[in-house]
C-alpha positions as CSV (number, residue, x, y, z in Angstrom):
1,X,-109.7,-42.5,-57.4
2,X,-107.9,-45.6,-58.1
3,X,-107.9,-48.7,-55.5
4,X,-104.4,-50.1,-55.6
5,X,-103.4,-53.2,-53.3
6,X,-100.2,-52.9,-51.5
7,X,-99.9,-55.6,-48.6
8,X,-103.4,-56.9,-48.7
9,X,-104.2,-53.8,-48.0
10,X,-106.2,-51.4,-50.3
11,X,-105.2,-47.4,-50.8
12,X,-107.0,-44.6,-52.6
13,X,-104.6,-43.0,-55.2
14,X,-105.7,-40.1,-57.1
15,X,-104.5,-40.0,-60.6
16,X,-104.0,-36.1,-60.0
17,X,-100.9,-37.1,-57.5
18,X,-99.8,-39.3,-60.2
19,X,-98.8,-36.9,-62.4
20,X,-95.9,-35.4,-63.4
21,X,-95.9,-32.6,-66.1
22,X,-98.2,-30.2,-66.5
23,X,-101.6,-29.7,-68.9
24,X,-99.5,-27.1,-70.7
25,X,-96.8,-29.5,-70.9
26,X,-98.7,-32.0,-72.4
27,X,-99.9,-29.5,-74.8
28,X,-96.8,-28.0,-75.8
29,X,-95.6,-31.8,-76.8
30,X,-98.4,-32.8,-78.9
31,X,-98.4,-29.3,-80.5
32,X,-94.7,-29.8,-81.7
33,X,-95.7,-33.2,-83.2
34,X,-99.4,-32.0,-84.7
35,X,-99.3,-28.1,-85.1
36,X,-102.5,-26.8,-84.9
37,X,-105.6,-25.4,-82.0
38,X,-105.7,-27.3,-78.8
39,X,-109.3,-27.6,-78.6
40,X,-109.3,-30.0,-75.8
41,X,-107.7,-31.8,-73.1
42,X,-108.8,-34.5,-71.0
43,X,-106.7,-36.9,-68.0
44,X,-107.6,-40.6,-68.5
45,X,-105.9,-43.8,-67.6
46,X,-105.7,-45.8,-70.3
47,X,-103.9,-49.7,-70.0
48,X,-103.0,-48.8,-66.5
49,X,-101.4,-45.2,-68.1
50,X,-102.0,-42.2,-67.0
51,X,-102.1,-39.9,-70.1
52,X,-103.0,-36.2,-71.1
53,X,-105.8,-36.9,-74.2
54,X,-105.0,-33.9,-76.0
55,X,-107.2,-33.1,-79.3
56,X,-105.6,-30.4,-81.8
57,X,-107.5,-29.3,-84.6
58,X,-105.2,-28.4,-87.8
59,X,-105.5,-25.8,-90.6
60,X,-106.6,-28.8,-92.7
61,X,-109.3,-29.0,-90.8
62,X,-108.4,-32.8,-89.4
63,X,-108.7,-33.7,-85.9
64,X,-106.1,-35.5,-83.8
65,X,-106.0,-37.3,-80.6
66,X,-102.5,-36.9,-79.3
67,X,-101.6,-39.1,-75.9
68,X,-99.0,-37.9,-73.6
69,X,-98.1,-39.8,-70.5
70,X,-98.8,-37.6,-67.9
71,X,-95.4,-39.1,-66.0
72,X,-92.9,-38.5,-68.6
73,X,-94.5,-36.7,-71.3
74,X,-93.5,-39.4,-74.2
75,X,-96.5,-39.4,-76.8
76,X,-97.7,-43.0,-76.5
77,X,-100.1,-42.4,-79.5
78,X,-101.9,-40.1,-82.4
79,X,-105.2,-40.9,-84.0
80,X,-106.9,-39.1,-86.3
81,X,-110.6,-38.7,-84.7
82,X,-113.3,-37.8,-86.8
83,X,-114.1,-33.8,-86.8
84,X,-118.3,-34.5,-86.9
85,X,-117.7,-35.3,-83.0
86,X,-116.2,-32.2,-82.3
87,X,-118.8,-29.9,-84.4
88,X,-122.0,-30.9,-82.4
């Protein structure tokens, strides 16, 4: 939940309602920028952002972070995360 002040007042706003395109959506996009196996998403706020953290592994064997905004389904960012995290 997220407090936002409207008014002086305070309202509960869950980033779920937030959204706008779908986990497969958000997938789909980062797939068409880094091809590969989704192998996990998550839906953080990030900067005051609501964005789709969507890890791809490639047939390189690299491991991206792709962020979608979860709103318009722009990628806002790509980093290459280190694969030693996702081999525990």
């Amino acid at each position: 939940m997220i407090h936002v002040r409207r008014g002086g007042l305070f309202s509960l706003v869950n980033p779920m309602q937030m959204q706008r395109i779908t986990i497969e959506q958000a997938m789909q996009v980062a797939r068409r920028q880094v091809p590969g196996q989704v192998i996990h998403v998550d839906l953080d706020m990030e900067n005051g952002l609501l964005v789709y953290e969507v890890f791809i592994s490639t047939a390189e064997g690299r491991v991206y972070q792709v962020d979608v905004n979860a709103k318009t389904g722009v990628i806002v960012d790509i980093d290459q995360e280190s694969s030693a995290f996702f081999n525990k």
